[in-house]
N, C-alpha and C positions, 0 to 999 in steps of 0.2 A: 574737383574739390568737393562736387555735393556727394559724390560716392564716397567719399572718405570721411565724410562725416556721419552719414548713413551708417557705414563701418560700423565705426566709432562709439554712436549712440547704440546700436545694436549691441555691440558685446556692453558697454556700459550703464546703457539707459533703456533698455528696452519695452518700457513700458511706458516711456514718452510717447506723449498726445494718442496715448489708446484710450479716453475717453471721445474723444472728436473723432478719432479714424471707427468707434464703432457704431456711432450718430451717421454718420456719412455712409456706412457700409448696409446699414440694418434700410435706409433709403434708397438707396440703388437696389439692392436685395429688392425688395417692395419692387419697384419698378421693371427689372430685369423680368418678375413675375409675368410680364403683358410684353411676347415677345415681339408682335408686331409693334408696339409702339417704341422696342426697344431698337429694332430696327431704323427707326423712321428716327427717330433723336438721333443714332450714327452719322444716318447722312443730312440730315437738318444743322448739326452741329457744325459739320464741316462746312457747310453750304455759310452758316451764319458767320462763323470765326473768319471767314476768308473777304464776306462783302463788308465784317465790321473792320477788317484792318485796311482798308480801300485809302483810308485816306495816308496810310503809312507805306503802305506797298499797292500804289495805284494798277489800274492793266497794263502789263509788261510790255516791252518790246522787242522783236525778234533781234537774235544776232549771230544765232549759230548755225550755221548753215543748213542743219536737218531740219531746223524751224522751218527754214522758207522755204524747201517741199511741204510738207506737213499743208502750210496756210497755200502754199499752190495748189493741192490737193481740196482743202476744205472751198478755195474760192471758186475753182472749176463745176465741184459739187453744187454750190449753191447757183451757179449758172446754169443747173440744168443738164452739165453734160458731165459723162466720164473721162471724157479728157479733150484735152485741146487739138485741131492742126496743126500741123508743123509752120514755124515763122518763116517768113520769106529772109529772114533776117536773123537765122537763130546761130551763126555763127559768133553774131557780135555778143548777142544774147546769154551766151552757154553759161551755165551756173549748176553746182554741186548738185549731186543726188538727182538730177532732173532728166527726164528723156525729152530731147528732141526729135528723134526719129525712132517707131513709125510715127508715133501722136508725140505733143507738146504734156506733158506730165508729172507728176510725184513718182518717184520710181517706189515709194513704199507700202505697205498693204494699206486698204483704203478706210480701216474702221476710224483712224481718228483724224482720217480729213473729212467722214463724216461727220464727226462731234465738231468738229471746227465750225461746218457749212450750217449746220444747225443753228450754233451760237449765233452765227453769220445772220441767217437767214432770219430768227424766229425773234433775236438782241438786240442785231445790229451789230454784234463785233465777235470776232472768233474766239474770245478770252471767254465769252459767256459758255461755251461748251466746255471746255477745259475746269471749267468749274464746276456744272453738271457732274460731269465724270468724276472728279475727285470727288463729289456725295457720294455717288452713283456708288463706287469701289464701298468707301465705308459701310456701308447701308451694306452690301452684298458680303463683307467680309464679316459684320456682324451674323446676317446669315446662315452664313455658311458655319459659323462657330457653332452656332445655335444648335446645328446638329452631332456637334461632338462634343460638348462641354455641359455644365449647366450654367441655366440662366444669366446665371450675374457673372461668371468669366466672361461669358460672348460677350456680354454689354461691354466689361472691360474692352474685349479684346478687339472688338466694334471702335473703343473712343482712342487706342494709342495710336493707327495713325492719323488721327483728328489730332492729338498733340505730338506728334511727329512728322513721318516723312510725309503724308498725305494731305497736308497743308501747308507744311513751311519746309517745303524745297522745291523745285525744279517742275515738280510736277503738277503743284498748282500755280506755278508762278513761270510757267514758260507754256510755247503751243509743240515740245517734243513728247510728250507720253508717257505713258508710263500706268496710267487710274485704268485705262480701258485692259488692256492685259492683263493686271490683278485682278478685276472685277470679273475679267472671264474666267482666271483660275477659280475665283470663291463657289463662280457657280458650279463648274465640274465639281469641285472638293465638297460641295454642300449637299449637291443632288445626292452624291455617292452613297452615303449610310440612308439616306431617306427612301434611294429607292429598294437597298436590300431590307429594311425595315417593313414598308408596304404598299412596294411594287406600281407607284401609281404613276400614272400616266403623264401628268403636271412636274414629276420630278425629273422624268424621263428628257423633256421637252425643255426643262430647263439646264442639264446637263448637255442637251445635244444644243443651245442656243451659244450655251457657256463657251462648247466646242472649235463654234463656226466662228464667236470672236477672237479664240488665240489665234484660229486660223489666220485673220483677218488683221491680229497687232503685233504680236511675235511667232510667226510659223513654227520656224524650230522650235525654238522652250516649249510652246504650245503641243504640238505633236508629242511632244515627252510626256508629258502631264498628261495628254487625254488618253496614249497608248496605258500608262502608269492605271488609268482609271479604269479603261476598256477591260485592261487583264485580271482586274481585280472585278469586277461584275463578268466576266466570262469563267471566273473562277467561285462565283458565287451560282450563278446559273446552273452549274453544272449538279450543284449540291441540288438545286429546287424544281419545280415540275417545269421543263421546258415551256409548256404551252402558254402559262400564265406569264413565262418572261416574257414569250415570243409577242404574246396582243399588247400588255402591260409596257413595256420597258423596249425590247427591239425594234417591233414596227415605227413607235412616236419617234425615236432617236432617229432610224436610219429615211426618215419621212423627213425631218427638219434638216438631214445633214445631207440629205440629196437636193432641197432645194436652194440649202447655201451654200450649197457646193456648185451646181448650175449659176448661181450668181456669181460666185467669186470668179468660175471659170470666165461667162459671160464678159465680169468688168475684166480679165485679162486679155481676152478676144479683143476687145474695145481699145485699149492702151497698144496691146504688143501684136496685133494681130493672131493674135493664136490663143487659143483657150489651157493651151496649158503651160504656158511662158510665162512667169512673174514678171514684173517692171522690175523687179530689180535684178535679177537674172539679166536682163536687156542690158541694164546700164550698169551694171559689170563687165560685162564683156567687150565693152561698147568703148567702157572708161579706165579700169582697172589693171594694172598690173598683177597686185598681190590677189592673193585667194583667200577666203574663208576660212577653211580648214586645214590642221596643220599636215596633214599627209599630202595635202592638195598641191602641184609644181604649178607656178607661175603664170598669169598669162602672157604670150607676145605682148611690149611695148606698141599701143597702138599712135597712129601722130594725131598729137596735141595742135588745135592751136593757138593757145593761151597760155604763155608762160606757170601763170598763175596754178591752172588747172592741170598741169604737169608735174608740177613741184610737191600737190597735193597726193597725188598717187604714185607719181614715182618715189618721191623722198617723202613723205611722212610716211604716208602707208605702204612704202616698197622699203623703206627702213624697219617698220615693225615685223612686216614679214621675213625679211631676211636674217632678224632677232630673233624670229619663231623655228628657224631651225637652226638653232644655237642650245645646247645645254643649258644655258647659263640662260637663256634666251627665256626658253622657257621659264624654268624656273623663278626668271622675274615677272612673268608675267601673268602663273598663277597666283605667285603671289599678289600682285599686282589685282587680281580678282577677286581673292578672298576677303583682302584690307579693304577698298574701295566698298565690298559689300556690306562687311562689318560693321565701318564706319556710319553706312547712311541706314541703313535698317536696323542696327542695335546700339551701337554706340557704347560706349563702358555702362549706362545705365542700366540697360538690358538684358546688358552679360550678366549680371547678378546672380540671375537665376541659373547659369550653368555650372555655376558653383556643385549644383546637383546633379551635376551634366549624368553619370553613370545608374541616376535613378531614373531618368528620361529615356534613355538609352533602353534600360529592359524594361519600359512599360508597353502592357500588351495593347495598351486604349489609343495610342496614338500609332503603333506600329508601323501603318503602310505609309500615314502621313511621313514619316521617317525616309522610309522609302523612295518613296515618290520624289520628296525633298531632294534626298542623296543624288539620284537619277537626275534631276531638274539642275543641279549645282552642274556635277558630272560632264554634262551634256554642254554647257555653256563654257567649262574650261576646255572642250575640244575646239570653241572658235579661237581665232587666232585675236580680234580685236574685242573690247568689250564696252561697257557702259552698266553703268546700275539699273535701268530700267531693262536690261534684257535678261532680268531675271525677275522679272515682276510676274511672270504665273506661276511662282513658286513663294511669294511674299503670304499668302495668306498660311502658307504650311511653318514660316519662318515663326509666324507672330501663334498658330499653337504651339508650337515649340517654348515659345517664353512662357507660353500662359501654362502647360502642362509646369514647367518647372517652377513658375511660381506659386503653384498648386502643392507640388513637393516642398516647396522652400518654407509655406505659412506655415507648415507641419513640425518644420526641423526646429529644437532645440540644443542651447548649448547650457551645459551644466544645469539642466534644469530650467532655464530661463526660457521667453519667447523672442529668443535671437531671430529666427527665419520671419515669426510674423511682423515684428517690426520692419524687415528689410524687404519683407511683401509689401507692406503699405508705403515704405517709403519713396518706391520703384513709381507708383502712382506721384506721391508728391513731388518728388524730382523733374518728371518730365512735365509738370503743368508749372513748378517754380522756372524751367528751360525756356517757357513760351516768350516771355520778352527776349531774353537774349538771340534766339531764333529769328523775332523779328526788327532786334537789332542790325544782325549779320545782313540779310536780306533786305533791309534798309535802306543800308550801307550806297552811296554812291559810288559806281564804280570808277575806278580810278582810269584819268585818261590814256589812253595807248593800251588798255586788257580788251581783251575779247568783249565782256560784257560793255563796253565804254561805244560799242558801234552801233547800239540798238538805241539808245536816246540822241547818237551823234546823228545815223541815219535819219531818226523820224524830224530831225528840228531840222535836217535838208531838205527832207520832201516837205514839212510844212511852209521852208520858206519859198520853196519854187511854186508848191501849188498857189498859193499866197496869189503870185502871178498871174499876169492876164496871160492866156493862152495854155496851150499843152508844153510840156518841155522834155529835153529829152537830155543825160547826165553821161557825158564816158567821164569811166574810170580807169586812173592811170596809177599803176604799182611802180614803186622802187624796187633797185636791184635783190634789196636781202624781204623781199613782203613774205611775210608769217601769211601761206595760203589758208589757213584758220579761220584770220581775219579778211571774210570776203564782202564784198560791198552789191556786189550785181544778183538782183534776184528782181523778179517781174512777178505780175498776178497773172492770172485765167486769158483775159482780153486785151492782150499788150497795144495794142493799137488804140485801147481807151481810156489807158492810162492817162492822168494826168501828165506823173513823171515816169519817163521809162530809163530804165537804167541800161546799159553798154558797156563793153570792153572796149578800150583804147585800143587800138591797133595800128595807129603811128597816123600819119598825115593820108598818104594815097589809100590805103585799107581803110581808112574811116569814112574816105569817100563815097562808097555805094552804104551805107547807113545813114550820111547825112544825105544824100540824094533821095534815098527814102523817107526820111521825118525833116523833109525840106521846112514846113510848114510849124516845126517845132522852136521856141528856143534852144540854143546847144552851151553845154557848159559844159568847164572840164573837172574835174575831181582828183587833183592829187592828196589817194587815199594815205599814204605813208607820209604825208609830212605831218612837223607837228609845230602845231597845231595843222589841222586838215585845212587846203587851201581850194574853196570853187572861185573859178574864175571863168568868166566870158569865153568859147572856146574860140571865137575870131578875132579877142585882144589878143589871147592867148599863142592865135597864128600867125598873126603881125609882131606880139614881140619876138616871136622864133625868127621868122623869116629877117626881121631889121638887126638880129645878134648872128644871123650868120651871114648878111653884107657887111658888118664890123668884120666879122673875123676875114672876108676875103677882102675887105682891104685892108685890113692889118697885114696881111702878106704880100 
C-alpha cells in the first residue's frame, strides 16, 4: 500500500514534503562529509535500534536445528577447545548438523560459533555476538560503499539494512548467521577499488582478512566473490609495474591467507582428523542421502538410528533432491530462490529503483559489481537446497545496486516534473515508516505446534527441571507422523555438566544403557508431538506401561 501511494504522489504530487526531505538531506550531506564517523553511526545505529527494542523482542531462543550446531559450536569455543570427545553415549545423543565421530562438533565453518563464544565468554550469553556482528556488517557495508559511491549514498546505503534485513529479521534475532558472511563480502568489495587506487598495504590485509571470513561463513558463495575479485586485480596488475603489486598488494594478501589458511586447515585436523576434510563433508557423508549439487548422484542410504533423523534426510531432503532432477523440479526451485531472495533483501520497496533497471545495466561505475553479483547469484542456483543467508557475500553488491539506480531514479523526470526525486526520498521514508510493523511481525508470539513455538516451549522445560534439585536428564519421545524440523534434542560442549541433558527415546531395553549411565540423574519422559507437550516422570511413566499391558493380558 505505501508503494502505491508513493506512485501516486509522485506522478501527482511531487513536490510533496520537499521542503523537510531537503532539511534532512543538506544534514546527512554534512555528515556523510566525516566518513569515519559515518561509518561508526552504521554500526552504532544497529547496535542501538536492536538493544532499544529489548524489551519488545527480548534475546531469542533457538529452535532450528542449525541454531544448536551454531551455539554447540560457540559453547565448545568458549570452553577452550575445538571440539569435543566423542560421548560414551552419543547414540542416544545424536542430533542434526552435529558430528559424533571423530570429535563431538558443529559440522559448520567455525567463524560464527566464534561470535557466539565471544558473546558467550566476554556477555554472558551468545545473543551478545550475534549482535556485535550485525553492527559489525553495517559499519563494514558502509565502508565498503565509501569506495564506490560518494559520501552521502554510502551513509545511505550504510543505514537500509539498519532499517531492514540487518536488524529486523533472522539475522539479528536468531544465533543462524548471516552478518558475518556480508561483512566478509564488504571487505573484499571495499578493499577492491582502494587497492587499485593506491596500492597500499592496509587495503591488501583487509581484502585478504575479508577473504579468510567467507572462507570461514559460506565457502562456496565465498570462493565466488574472492575468485570474482582475485581476477579483477590480476587483471589490473597486469596493466601496472609488477613489482609495486608484488611488495604492496601480493605479499600482505598471500601473508594473511597462508595463515588462515594454516588455521582453518589446523581447526579441520582438530574436528575431522585431517587438515583438509570440512566437518561438514564428514557429516554428510556420515548422514546424508542427497547431495549438494545438481549433477551430483546420491549417496548410499547409510542406517539410521533414529527414526527421526531418517525421515530428515531421507524424506525431506531425499525428496528435494529427487525434485532436483525433475524439469519441473527445477524450475521450482530456482524459482523458489530468486522469490525468497527478493522478498527478504528488496521487497517491492526496493524494487523501485529498477524501474531503471536498463540504465544500471550499462553503467560502467558499477560494472564488475554487476558481475561479480551475477556470478554470486549464479553459483548458489547450482546448490540443490537453499536459505537466504547463503547469499549473504553478495548482499553488499545487492544494496549498490539499489543505490546506483536510485542515483538514476533522483535524476529522472516525467513531463517535466521531479517524478524520480520524489520516489527517491520516498524509498527512504517507506522503510523507516516499515519499522513498527517489522517489529510487530517479529513480536508476534508464535503460535503453538510451528516451528518457532519450540524455542520458548524448550527453554520454560529446562527452566523448570533446572529449577530442580539435582541434574536431570529428558528422553524424547516422537509420534508416528513428527515433522523432523521440529527437533527437541540438542546438548552443549560438556554434556555430562549439563544440568539437563537431552536424549532419544529408544523404547524401554535401549534406553537402558543411558539410564544406567545418568543413574544419578532425574529421568523424564517428553512426549514431544502431543498437544499440548506432555513431561512426565519416566518411572510413573514405566509403571503406567507395564500395569496397561497386565490389563490387556488379562483381558485375554
Amino acid at each position: 500500500m505505501l508503494v502505491s501511494l508513493a506512485l501516486l504522489l509522485a506522478l501527482l504530487r511531487p513536490q510533496f514534503g520537499a521542503t523537510w526531505f531537503e532539511q534532512a538531506e543538506r544534514a546527512l550531506t554534512a555528515l556523510a562529509r566525516r566518513p569515519t564517523l559515518s561509518i561508526l553511526i552504521c554500526g552504532a545505529s544497529a547496535l542501538a535500534v536492536r538493544l532499544g527494542l529489548l524489551p519488545w523482542l527480548p534475546i531469542p531462543h533457538p529452535f532450528i536445528n542449525d541454531e544448536f550446531s551454531f551455539l554447540l559450536a560457540g559453547d565448545t569455543f568458549s570452553h577452550g577447545r575445538l571440539a569435543n570427545p566423542t560421548h560414551p553415549m552419543w547414540v542416544h545423543l545424536e542430533a542434526f548438523h552435529t558430528l559424533f565421530h571423530p570429535t563431538y562438533a558443529s559440522m559448520y565453518p567455525p567463524l560464527q560459533g566464534f561470535a557466539l563464544a565471544f558473546g558467550q565468554v566476554v556477555f554472558g550469553h551468545p545473543f551478545w555476538g550475534v549482535w556485535l556482528s550485525a553492527g559489525a556488517m553495517c559499519a563494514a557495508i558502509c565502508w565498503m560503499l565509501q569506495a564506490w559511491f560518494p559520501p552521502s549514498w554510502a551513509l545511505l546505503g550504510g543505514m537500509l539494512p539498519v532499517m531492514r534485513f540487518g536488524v529486523f529479521s533472522y539475522w539479528d534475532n536468531s544465533y543462524w548467521g548471516g552478518a558475518m558472511a556480508a561483512t566478509g563480502g564488504a571487505l573484499v568489495l571495499g578493499a577492491l577499488p582502494r587497492i587499485r587506487r593506491h596500492q597500499r598495504v592496509r587495503d591488501a590485509i583487509v581484502m585478504a582478512i575479508g577473504m579468510a571470513m567467507l572462507a570461514n561463513t559460506r565457502p562456496y558463495e565465498g570462493l565466488v566473490l574472492s575468485l570474482a575479485a582475485a581476477g579483477s586485480l590480476i587483471f589490473w596488475i597486469a596493466k601496472k609495474k609488477p613489482t609495486l603489486w608484488l611488495h604492496h598488494v601480493a605479499l600482505p594478501m598471500l601473508l594473511v591467507l597462508a595463515v588462515a589458511g594454516g588455521a582453518t586447515s589446523y581447526y579441520y585436523w582438530k574436528v575431522t582428523g585431517s587438515p583438509l576434510r570440512m566437518p561438514q563433508q564428514v557429516n554428510r557423508e556420515t548422514y546424508s542421502v542427497a547431495r549438494y549439487f545438481y549433477w551430483q548422484a546420491a549417496y548410499p542410504e547409510p542406517a539410521y538410528h533414529h527414526k527421526a533423523i531418517r525421515d530428515f534426510y531421507v524424506g525431506l531432503e531425499g525428496g528435494e533432491f529427487d525434485l532436483s532432477h525433475t524439469t519441473v523440479g527445477v524450475s521450482l526451485q530456482l524459482a523458489k530462490k530468486v522469490l525468497m531472495s527478493w522478498a527478504f533483501y528488496l521487497s517491492p520497496i526496493l524494487t523501485i529503483p529498477f524501474v531503471l533497471l536498463p540504465r544500471i545495466v550499462r553503467d560502467r561505475r558499477i560494472r564488475f559489481l554487476l558481475i561479480a553479483g551475477m556470478a554470486g547469484f549464479a553459483a548458489s542456483t547450482l546448490v540443490i537446497f537453499f536459505n537466504i543467508h547463503y547469499v549473504a557475500p553478495i548482499v553488499p553488491i545487492m544494496l549498490a545496486v539499489v543505490l546506483q539506480g536510485m542515483r538514476h531514479l533522483r535524476t529522472w523526470r516525467w513531463e517535466g516534473r521531479p517524478t524520480g526525486l520524489f520516489l527517491t526520498r520516498s524509498i527512504v521514508a517507506m522503510c523507516v515508516l516499515m519499522i513498527p510493523l517489522q517489529v510487530h511481525i517479529l513480536a508476534a508470539p508464535p503460535k503453538l505446534g510451528t516451528w518457532a513455538a519450540i524455542g520458548p516451549e524448550r527453554a520454560a522445560i529446562e527452566a523448570r527441571l533446572t529449577a530442580l534439585p539435582g541434574p536431570q536428564l529428558v528422553l524424547v519421545r516422537y509420534g508416528p507422523n513428527h515433522d523432523p524440523l521440529r527437533d527437541w534434542v540438542f546438548n552443549g560442549a560438556d554434556v555430562d555438566r549439563e544440568k539437563v541433558v537431552w536424549a532419544r527415546d529408544m523404547g524401554g531395553d535401549q534406553n537402558g544403557e543411558v539410564l544406567r549411565y545418568y543413574s544419578d540423574r532425574g529421568v523424564w519422559l517428553l512426549d514431544a508431538d502431543a498437544n499440548p507437550r506432555r513431561l512426565v516422570s519416566y518411572s510413573e511413566q514405566q509403571e503406567k506401561t507395564i500395569s496397561s499391558r497386565e490389563q490387556t493380558r488379562g483381558s485375554e
